[in-house]
N, CA, C and O atoms as a GROMACS GRO file, in nm:
protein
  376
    1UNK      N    1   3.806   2.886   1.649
    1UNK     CA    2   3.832   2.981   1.543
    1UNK      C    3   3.892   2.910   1.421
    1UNK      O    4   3.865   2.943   1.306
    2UNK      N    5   3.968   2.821   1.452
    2UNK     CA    6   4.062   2.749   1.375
    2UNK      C    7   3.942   2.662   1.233
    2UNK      O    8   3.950   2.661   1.110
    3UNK      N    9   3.862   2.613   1.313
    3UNK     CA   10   3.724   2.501   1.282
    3UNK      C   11   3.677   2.572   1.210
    3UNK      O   12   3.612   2.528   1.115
    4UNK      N   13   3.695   2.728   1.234
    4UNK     CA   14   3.547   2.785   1.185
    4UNK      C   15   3.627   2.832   1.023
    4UNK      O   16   3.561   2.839   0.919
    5UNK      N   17   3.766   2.859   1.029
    5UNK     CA   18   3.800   2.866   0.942
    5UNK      C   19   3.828   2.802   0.850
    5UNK      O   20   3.818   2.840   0.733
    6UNK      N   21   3.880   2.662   0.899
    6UNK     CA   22   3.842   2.524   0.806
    6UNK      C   23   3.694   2.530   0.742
    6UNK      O   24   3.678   2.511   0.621
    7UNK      N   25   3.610   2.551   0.810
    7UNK     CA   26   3.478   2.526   0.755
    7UNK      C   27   3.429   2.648   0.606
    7UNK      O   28   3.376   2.644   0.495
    8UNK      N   29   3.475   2.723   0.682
    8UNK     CA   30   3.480   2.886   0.581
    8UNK      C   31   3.554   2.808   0.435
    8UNK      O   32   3.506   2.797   0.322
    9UNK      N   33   3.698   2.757   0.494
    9UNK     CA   34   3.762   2.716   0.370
    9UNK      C   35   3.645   2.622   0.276
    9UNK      O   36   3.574   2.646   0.178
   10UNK      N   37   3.662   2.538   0.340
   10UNK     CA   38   3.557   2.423   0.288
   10UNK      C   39   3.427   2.455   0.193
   10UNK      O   40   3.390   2.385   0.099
   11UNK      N   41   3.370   2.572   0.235
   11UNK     CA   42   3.216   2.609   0.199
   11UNK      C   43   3.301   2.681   0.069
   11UNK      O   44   3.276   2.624  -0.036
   12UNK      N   45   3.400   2.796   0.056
   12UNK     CA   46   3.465   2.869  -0.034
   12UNK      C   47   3.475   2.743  -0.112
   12UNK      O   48   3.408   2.740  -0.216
   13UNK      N   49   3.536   2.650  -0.086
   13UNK     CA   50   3.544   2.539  -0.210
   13UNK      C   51   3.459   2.464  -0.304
   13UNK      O   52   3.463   2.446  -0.425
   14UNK      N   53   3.365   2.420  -0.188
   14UNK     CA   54   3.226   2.415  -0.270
   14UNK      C   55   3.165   2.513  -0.352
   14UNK      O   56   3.097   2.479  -0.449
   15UNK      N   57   3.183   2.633  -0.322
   15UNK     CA   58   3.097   2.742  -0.392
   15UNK      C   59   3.174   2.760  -0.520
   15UNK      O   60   3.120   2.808  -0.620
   16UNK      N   61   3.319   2.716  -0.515
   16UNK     CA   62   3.388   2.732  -0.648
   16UNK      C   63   3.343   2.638  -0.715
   16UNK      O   64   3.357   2.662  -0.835
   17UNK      N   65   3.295   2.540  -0.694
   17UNK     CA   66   3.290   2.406  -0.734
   17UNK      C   67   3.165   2.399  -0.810
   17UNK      O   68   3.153   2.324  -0.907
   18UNK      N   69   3.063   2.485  -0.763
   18UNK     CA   70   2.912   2.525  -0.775
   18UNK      C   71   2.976   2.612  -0.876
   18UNK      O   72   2.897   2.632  -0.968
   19UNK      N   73   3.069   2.659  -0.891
   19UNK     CA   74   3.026   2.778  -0.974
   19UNK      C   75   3.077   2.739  -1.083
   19UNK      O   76   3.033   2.783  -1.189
   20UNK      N   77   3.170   2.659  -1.081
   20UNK     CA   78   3.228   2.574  -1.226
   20UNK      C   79   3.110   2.474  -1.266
   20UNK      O   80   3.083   2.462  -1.385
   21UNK      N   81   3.046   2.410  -1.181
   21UNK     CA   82   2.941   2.324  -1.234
   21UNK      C   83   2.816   2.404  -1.323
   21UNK      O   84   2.755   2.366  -1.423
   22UNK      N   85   2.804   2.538  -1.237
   22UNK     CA   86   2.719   2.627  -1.357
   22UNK      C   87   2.770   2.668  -1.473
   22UNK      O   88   2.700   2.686  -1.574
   23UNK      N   89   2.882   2.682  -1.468
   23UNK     CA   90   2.939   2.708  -1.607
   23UNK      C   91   2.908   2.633  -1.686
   23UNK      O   92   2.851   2.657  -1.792
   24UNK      N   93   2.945   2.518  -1.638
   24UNK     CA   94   2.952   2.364  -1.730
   24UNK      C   95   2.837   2.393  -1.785
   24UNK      O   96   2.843   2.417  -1.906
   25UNK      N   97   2.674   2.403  -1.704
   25UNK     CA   98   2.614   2.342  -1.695
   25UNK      C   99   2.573   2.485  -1.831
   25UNK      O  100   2.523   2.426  -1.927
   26UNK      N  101   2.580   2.609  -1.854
   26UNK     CA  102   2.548   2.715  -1.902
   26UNK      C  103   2.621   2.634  -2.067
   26UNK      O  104   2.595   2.636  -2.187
   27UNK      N  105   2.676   2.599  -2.015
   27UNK     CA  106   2.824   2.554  -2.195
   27UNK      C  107   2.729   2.416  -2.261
   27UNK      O  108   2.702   2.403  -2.380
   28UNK      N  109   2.688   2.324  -2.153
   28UNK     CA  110   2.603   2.256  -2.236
   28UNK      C  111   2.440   2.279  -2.241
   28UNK      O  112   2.340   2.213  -2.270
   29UNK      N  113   2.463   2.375  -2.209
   29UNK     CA  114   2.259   2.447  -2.268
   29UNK      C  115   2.336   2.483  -2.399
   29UNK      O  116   2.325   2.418  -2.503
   30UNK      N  117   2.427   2.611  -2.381
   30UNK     CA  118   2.460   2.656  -2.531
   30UNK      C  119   2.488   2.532  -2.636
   30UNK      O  120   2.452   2.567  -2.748
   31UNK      N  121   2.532   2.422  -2.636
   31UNK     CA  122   2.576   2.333  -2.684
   31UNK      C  123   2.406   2.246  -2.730
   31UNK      O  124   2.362   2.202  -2.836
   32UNK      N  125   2.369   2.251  -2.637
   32UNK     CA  126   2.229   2.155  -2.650
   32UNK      C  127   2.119   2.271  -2.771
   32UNK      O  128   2.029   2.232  -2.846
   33UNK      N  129   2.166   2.401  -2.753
   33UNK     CA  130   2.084   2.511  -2.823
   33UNK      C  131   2.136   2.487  -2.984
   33UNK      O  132   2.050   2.467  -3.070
   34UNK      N  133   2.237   2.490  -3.009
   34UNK     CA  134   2.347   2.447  -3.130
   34UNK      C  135   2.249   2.324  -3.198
   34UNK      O  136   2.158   2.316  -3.281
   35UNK      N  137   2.310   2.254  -3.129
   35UNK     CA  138   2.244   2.102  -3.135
   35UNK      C  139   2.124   2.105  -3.235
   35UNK      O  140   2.107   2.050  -3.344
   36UNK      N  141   2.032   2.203  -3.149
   36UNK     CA  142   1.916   2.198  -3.217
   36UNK      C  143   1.853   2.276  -3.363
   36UNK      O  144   1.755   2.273  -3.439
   37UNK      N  145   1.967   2.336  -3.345
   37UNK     CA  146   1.961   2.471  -3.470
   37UNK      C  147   2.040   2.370  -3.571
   37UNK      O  148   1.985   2.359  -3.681
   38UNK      N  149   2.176   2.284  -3.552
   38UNK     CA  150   2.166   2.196  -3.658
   38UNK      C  151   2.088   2.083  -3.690
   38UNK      O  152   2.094   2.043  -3.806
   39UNK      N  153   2.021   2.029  -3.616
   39UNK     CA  154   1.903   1.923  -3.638
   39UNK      C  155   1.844   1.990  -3.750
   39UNK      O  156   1.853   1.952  -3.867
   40UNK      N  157   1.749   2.145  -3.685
   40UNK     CA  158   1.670   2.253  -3.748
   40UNK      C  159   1.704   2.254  -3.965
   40UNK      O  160   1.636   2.256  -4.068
   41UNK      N  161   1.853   2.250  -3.923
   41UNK     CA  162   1.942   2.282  -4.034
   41UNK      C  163   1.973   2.157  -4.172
   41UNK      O  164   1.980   2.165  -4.295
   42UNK      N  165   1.987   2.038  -4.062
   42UNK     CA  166   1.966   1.915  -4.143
   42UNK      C  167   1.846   1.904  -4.218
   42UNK      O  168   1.834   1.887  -4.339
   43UNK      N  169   1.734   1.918  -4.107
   43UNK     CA  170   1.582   1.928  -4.189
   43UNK      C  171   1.587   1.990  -4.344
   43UNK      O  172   1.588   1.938  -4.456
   44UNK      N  173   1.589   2.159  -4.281
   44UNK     CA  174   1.656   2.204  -4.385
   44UNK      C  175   1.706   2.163  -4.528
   44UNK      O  176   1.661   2.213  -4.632
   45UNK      N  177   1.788   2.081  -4.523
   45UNK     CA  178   1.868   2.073  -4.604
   45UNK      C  179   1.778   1.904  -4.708
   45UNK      O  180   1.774   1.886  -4.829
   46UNK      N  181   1.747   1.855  -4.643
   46UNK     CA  182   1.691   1.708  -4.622
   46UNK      C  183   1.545   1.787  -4.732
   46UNK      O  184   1.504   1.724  -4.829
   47UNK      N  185   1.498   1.894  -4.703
   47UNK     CA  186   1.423   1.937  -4.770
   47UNK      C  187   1.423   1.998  -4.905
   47UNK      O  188   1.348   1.994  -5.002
   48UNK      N  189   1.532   2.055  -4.874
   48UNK     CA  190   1.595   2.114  -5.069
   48UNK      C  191   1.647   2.008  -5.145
   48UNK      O  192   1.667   2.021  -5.266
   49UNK      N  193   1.681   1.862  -5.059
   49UNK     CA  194   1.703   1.759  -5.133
   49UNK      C  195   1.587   1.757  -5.239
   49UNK      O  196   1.560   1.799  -5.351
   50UNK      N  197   1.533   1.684  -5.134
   50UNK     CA  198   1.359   1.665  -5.200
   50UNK      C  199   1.312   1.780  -5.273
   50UNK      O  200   1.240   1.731  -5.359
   51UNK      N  201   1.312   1.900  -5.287
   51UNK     CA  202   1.265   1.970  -5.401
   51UNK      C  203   1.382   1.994  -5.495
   51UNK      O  204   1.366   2.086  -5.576
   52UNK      N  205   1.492   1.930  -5.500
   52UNK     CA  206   1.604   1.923  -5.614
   52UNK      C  207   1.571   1.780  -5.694
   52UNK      O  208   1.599   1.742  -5.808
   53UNK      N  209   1.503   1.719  -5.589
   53UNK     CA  210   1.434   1.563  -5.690
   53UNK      C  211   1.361   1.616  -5.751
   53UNK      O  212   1.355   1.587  -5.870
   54UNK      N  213   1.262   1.730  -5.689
   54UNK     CA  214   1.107   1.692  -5.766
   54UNK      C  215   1.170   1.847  -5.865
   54UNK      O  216   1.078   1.877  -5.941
   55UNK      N  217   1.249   1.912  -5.878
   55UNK     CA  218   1.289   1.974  -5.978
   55UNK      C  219   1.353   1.885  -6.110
   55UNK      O  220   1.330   1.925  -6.224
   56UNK      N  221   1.431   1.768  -6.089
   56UNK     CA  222   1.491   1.690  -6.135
   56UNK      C  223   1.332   1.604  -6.244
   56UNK      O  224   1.326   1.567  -6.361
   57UNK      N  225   1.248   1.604  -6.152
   57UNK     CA  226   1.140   1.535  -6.217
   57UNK      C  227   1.062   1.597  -6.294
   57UNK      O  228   1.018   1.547  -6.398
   58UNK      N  229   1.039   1.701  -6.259
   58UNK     CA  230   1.001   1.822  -6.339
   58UNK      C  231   1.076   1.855  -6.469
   58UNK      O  232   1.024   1.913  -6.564
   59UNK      N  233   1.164   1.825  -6.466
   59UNK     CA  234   1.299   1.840  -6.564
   59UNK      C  235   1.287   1.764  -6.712
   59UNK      O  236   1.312   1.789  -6.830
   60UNK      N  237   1.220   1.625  -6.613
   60UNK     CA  238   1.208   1.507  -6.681
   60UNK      C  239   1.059   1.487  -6.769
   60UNK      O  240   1.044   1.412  -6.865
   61UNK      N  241   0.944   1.589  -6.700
   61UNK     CA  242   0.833   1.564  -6.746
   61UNK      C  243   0.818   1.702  -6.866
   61UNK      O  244   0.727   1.728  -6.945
   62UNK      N  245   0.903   1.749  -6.847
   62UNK     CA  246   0.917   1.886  -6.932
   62UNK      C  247   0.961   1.826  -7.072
   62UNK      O  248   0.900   1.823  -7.179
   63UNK      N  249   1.061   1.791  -7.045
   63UNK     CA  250   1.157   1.684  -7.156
   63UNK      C  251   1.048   1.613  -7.255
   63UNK      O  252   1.038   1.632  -7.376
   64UNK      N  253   0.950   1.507  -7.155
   64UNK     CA  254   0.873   1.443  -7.214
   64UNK      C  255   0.734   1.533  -7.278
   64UNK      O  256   0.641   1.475  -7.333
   65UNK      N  257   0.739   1.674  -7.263
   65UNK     CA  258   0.636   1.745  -7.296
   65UNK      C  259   0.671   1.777  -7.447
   65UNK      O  260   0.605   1.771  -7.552
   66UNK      N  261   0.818   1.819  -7.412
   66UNK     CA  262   0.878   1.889  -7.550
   66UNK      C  263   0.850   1.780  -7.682
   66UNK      O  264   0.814   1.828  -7.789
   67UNK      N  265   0.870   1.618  -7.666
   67UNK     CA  266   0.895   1.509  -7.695
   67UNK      C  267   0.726   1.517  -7.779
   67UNK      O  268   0.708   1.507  -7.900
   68UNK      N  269   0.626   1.534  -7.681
   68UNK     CA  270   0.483   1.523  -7.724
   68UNK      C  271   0.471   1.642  -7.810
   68UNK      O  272   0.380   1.648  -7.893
   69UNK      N  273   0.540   1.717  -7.798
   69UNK     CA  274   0.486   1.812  -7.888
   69UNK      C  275   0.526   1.820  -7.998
   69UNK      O  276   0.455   1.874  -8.083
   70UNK      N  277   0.648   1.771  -8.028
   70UNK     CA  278   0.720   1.720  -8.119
   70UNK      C  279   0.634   1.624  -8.277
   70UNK      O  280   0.626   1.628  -8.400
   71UNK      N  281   0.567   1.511  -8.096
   71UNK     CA  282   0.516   1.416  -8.223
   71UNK      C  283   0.388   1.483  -8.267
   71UNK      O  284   0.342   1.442  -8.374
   72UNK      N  285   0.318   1.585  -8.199
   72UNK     CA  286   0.160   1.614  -8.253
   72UNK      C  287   0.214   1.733  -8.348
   72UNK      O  288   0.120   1.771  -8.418
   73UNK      N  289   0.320   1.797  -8.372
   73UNK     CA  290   0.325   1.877  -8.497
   73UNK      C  291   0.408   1.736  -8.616
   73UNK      O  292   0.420   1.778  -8.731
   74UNK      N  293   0.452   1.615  -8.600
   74UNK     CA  294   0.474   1.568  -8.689
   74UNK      C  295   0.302   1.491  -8.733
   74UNK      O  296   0.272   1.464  -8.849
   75UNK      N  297   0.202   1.466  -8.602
   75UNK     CA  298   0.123   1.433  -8.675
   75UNK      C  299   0.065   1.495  -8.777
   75UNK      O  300   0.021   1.434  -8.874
   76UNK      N  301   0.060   1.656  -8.762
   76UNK     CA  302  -0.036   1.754  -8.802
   76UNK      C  303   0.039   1.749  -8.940
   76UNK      O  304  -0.012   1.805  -9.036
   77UNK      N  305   0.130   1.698  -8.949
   77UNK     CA  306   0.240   1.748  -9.072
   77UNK      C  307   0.140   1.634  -9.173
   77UNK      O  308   0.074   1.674  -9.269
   78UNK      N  309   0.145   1.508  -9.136
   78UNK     CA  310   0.063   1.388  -9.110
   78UNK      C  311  -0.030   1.397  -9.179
   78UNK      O  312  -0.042   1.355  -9.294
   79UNK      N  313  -0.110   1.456  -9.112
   79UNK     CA  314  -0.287   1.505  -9.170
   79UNK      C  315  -0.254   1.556  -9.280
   79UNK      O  316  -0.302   1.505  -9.381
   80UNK      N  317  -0.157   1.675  -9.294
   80UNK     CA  318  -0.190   1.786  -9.398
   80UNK      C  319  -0.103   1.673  -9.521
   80UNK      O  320  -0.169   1.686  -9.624
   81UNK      N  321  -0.015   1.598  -9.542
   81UNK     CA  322  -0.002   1.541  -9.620
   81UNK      C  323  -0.061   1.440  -9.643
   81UNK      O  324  -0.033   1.390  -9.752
   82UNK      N  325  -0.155   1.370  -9.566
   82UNK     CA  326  -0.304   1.257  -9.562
   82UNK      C  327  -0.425   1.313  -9.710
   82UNK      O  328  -0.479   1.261  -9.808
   83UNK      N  329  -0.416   1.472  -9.629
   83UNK     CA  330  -0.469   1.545  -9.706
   83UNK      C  331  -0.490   1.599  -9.820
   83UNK      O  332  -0.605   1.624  -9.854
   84UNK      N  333  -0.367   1.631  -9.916
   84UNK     CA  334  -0.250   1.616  -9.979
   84UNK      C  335  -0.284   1.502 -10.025
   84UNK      O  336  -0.303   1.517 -10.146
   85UNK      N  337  -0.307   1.363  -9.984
   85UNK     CA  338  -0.272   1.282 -10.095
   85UNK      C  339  -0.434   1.211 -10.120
   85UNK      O  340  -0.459   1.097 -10.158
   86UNK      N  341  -0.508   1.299 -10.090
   86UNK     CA  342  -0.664   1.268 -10.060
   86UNK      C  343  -0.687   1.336 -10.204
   86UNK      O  344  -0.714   1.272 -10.306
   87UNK      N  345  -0.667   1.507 -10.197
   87UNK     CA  346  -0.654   1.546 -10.305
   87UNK      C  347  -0.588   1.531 -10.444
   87UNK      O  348  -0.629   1.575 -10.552
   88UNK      N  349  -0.468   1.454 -10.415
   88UNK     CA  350  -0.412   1.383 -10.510
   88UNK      C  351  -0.476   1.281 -10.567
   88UNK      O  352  -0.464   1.272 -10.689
   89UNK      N  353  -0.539   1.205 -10.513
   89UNK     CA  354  -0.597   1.079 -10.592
   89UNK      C  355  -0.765   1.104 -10.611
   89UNK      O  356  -0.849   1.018 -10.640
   90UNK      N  357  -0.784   1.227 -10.590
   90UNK     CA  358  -0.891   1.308 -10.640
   90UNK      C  359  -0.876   1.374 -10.796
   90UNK      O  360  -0.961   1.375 -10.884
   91UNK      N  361  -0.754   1.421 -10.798
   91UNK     CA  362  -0.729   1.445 -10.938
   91UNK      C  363  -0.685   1.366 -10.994
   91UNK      O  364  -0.642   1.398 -11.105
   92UNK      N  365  -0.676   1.257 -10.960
   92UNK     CA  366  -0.607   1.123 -11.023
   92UNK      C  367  -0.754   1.059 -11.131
   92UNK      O  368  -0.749   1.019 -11.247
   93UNK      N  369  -0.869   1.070 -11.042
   93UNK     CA  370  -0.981   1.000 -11.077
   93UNK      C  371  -1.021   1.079 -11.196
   93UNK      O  372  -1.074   1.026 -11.293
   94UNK      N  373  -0.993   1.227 -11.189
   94UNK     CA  374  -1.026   1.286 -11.260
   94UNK      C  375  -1.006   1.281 -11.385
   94UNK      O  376  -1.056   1.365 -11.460
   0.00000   0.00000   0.00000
């Protein structure tokens, strides 16, 4: 009887032992689940980098648009005083 109750004890201990190891084992799934949702999250983030560059570049080719447009109304200014002085030395001959 004595044996059988040692043994009873014994198995009760293991089963506590089992049952803390599932815990554990439940805490690092949740942990391993985390894990992956910040990986998920880094990506994430690793990605708005890269479209804060290519906004940044965009930024830059805009800049250089404004710049072109700049110089084709100083050309046009250009022409019309080319023009201007076409007619000028038209009445000059005159």
């Amino acid at each position: 009887m004595l044996r059988r109750s040692l043994m009873l004890i014994e198995l009760l201990k293991l089963s506590l032992m089992l049952t803390v190891f599932l815990k554990l084992s439940l805490m690092l799934t949740e942990l391993l689940k985390l894990s992956l949702i910040l990986t998920e999250l880094l990506k994430l983030s690793l990605i708005d980098t890269e479209l804060l560059k290519l906004s940044l570049i965009l930024t830059e080719l805009l800049k250089l648009s404004l710049i072109v447009t700049e110089l084709l109304q100083l050309s046009l200014m250009l022409t019309e005083f080319l023009k201007l002085s076409l007619i000028h030395t038209d009445l000059l001959k005159l």
